[in-house]
N, C-alpha and C positions, 0 to 999 in steps of 0.2 A: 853882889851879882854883877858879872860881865855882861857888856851888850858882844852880841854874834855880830860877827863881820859876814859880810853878804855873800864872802865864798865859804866859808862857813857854814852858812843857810842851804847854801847851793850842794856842799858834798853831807849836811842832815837829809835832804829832800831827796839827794841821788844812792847815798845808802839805804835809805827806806825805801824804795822805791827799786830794789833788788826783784822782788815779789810784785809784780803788778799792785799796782794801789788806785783805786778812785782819787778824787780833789777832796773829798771830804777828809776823809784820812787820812790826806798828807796835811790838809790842812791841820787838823785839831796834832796830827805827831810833833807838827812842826811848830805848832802855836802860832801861825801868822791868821792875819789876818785875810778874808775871801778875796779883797780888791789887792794886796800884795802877794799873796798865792798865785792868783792869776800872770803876775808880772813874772813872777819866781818862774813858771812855768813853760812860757812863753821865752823866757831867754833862754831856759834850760834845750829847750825844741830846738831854738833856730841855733845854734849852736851843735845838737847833734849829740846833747847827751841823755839824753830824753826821748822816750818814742811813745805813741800814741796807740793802746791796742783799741780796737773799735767795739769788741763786741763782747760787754757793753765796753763803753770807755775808761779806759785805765792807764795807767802812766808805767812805763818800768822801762830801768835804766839801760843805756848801748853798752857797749863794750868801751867807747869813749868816753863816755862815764863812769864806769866801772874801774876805768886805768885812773881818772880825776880821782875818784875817792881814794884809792890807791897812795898817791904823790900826795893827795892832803893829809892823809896818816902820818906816811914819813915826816912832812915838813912840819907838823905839827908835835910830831914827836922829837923829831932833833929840836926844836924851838923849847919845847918844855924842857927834856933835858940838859940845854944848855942853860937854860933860867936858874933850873935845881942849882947847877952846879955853881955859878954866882951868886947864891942867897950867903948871908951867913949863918954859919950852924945852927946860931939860934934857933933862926926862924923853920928849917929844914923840920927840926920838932916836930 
């Protein structure tokens, strides 16, 4: 198993997070823990990819967010792609 990189974390939490979501539910989607959710959260806000519905409280992502998950697809997918394509065939299997 791979450990997530924290932008990683950051475009799990802004894809889910399409749909208004509570803390709870982002938390257990995301498997973090409540006191790193919190942080997760809170940078996601003050950055602007993240907005706050109040009533009740829910989380769902801007359109600046929405463009971040966007650009981590791509980059994640050129990255894998190019990975593929340096294995040797063996291991392609």
């Amino acid at each position: 198993m791979t450990r997530r990189t924290y932008l990683g974390i950051i475009a799990e939490i802004l894809s889910f997070c399409k749909r208004p979501q509570n803390k709870t539910r982002i938390m257990y989607h995301s498997n973090l823990s409540w006191k790193v959710l919190q942080n997760y959260l809170s940078l996601t806000e003050s950055k602007g990819l993240l907005q706050i519905h109040y009533s009740p409280i829910k989380y769902a992502t801007t359109q600046k967010g929405l463009m971040f998950v966007e650009k981590w697809g791509q980059l994640t997918g050129l990255l894998n792609s190019d990975i593929q394509r340096n294995l040797p065939n063996e291991v392609k299997s």
